[in-house]
Structures are given as C-alpha cells and as structure tokens.
C-alpha positions, 0 to 999 in steps of 0.5 A: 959158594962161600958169598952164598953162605953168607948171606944165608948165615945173615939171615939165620942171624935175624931172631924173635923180638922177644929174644933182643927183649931178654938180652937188652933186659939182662943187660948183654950188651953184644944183644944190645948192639944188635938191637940198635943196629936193626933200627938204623937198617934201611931194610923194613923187615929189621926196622919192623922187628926193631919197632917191635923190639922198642915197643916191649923196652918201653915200659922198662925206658924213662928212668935214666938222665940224659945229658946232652953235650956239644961245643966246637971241635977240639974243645975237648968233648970226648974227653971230657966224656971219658972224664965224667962218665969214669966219675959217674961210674966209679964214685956214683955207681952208675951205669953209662952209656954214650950216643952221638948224634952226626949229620955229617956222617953221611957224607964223612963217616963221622968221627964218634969210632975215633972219638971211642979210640980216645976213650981208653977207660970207658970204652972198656968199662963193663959199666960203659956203653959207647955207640958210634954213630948211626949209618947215613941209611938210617930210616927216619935219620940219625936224630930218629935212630939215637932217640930209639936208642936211648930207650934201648940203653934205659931198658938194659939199665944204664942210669945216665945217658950221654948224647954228644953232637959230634956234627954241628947245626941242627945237631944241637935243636935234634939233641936238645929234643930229647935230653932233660940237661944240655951242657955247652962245652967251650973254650977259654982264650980262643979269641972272642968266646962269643964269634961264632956261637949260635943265639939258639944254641946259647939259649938251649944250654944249662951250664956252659962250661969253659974247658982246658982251664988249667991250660989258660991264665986265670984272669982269661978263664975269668974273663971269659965266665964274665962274657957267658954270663953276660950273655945268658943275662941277654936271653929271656928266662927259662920257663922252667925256672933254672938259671944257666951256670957257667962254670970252669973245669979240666976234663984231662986232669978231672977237675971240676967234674964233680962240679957238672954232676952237683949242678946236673943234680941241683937242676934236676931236683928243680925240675922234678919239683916244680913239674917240668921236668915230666913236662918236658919229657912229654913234649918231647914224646910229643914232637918226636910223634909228630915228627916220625908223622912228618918224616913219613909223609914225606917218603911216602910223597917222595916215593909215590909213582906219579910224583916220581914221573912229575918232579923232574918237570915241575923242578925244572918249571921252577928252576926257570921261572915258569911256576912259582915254587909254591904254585908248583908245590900245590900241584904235586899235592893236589896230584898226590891226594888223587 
C-alpha cells in the first residue's frame, strides 16, 4: 500500500510547464533542480514537459558566459572551481553555476557529487548552483541534457556558467560546442607536460593554465610556460583572433585567480568586437540542431521493428565476413525507408 502512495505521490509531483517557468525565472533554485532533472528523464512525457520548460526559458537564456574547464584527473579541477566561482561571487557580484558534463557516469556514476563534497563554500553559497552529473538515461545524452541545462541556469539568472569535464575524450569536443571560453588546467613537474595530452584538446584551448605552482619550483613552473607556448606556436592561429595564454595559479591558496578572470575578459571583449563571439554562439545553436536531428534518426532507426528482426543476422553476416559493413549498412537503410 505504502509502494502505491508512491508512485501516485510522484505524479502528483509533475506540474504545468508555466509552474518551472515562474520558479526558474524567480530564481528557486529547488524548481530549478527539478526542471533539469525532468529533461534528463528517459520517460517522454518529462522530456515533453521539459522541452516546453526550455522553450518558455529561451528568450530569458544567452546572457551569461560559459567557461569550460578540463585537464587530467588530480590536477585540481574542483578546486580550482571553489577558488574562481567564490572570486566570481564575492569580488565581482556574480551569479554561478557549476555543470559537468561525464560520459563515463554511465558506467561509474561519476565523480561531480564527490567533486560538490569538496566544494565547501560554493556548494552552500546561495550564489551558487552546483549540478551533478546528469543520469547514464538521459535522452539525447549527457552532452544534450548540460546544453539544456545552461539555458535553464541563464533564465533563473546566473551570470557566468562553469562546464567541468569530469570524463576525459570526447567530453572536451561536447564541452567546447557549447562554451564562449575553454581553460585547460595542467600540471607543472608531472614529467613531460606534453605526454598524453591530446593535439585536439591543445588546439580548443584559451588559456592553459599551470596548477599547483606554489608547490613546485620556480624554474619547473618556468619551464613548463615555455613548453605550452611553444606548443600553441605549432597550431594554426585562431580564426577569431585571440592568441591562447599560458599563465600559472594556486587555485587552494587563490593566487592567480583574479589573473583567469582579467584574461576571460580580455577574451570576450575581443571576441565581442570583432563579431565572433555571436558567430560562435550561432554555429554552436547550429550544430547542437544538427545534432539532436542526428540523435534522433538514429533511435528511430534503432527502434524500428524490422531492424530490430534484421540487425542480429546482418551483424552476424558482418562479423563473419559474408557482407561487408557498408554493404550490409545499406540493407537496413533501403529496408528502413520502406
């Protein structure tokens, strides 16, 4: 009896888009949580009322920045998160929010809800809003739902929004689509700064920025500047303009911060002026289309009936070497327009 109560006490809880609409607007943050968690659902009547939700939010969304940030793991990413977003709140009146994008959460949970533990001043900041990563059901996926979530966050009136990749790989191409300024946190003295670090994830950033500097010799800190600007020398220049920075910080003990927000400024002023920056937003609103177009064909491929009855044949006729994959890709089309 008690199970039943439940789930009708779950229903109850679904309310008119509008109702969201006035909560995000007014800045309830409680609404807000509620909202997000609607269109990371897997069931379609909350990703309907979520779309609704996005929709009204929309005119109200564009008028915050969004700051993505990524480097390896240990590298001090959430706190330098805490660091930045208490500068951003204390000293410049703003309002944050913190997303994550985490492929991985699908198969470890993520690490964003530890990552929130160590954000002691932010996380119970009523300045702040600090969001876990979404569920491994999302619809669309988590790229999707933290795209969505950024319009909620700028309709209920949070001026910058941090996106941290907590996942590695794609995560920072899904990042870099939907932010105006990506920051590339690293290490100093962790070997050959350069090992492991992906060409494309280099090319994506606007300030790389050396970590944990008061805990490393000067001349390793140094030497290290050198390395990254050397590298970023390698790349072709940006077609906006701006020249990536390499700059040095301590996010436990706030040096330097205030060094990442002149340059986030100096950045978007560039980019305001000379019209890229409204470029970029609208090629990312671009892609972002495409993309949903793509994702969805692609379910409704998946989920057709007769592919379903075809796939376990034509992938076994694959796998041994009687169809070619692109043969055999072309069948289900043929047979999925029919």
């Amino acid at each position: 009896m008690k199970h039943i109560n439940k789930i009708k006490l779950k229903k109850q809880e679904l309310k008119p888009a509008s109702y969201y609409f006035e909560g995000i607007k007014g800045g309830n943050i409680t609404i807000l949580s509620k909202a997000i968690t609607l269109l990371e659902s897997t069931k379609i009547e909350n990703h309907n009322l979520a779309e609704e939700i996005i929709e009204m939010c929309l005119p109200y969304s564009g008028n915050s920045l969004r700051i993505g940030i990524t480097g390896v793991p240990g590298v001090g990413k959430s706190t330098l998160i805490e660091s930045f977003g208490s500068y951003l709140i204390n000293e410049q009146n703003k309002k944050v929010a913190v997303l994550a994008i985490d492929p991985s959460s699908q198969k470890s949970g993520g690490s964003i809800l530890g990552d929130k533990t160590r954000m002691n001043d932010l996380s119970v900041n009523n300045n702040a809003f600090i969001r876990p990563s979404p569920s491994s059901g999302a619809l669309g996926g988590v790229a999707k739902a933290t795209r969505e979530s950024i319009i909620l966050c700028e309709a209920a009136g949070f001026d910058v929004i941090l996106i941290e990749t907590v996942g590695v790989g794609q995560s920072e191409t899904d990042v870099n689509s939907m932010v105006d300024f990506f920051l590339l946190l690293m290490l100093a003295g962790a070997g050959d700064e350069l090992q492991g670090i992906k060409r494309g994830i280099m090319e994506m950033a606007d300030v790389i920025l050396i970590n944990k500097a008061d805990n490393e010799d000067a001349t390793k800190v140094k030497l290290a500047k050198q390395n990254y600007k050397n590298a970023l020398h390698l790349f072709p220049p940006n077609s906006n303009g701006w020249i990536p920075k390499v700059e040095s910080c301590s996010a436990l003990n706030n040096i330097g911060i205030q060094k990442v927000w002149d340059i986030i400024i100096k950045h978007h002023e560039l980019t305001t002026l000379n019209g890229s920056f409204h470029k970029n937003r609208k090629d990312q609103a671009k892609f972002w289309l495409n993309e949903t177009i793509s994702d969805a064909v692609k379910s409704m491929f998946y989920q057709n009936e007769k592919i379903k009855m075809l796939l376990p044949k034509i992938e076994n006729d694959v796998i041994n070497g009687k169809i070619s994959p692109f043969k055999a890709a072309n069948l289900l089309l043929e047979e999925f327009k029919k």
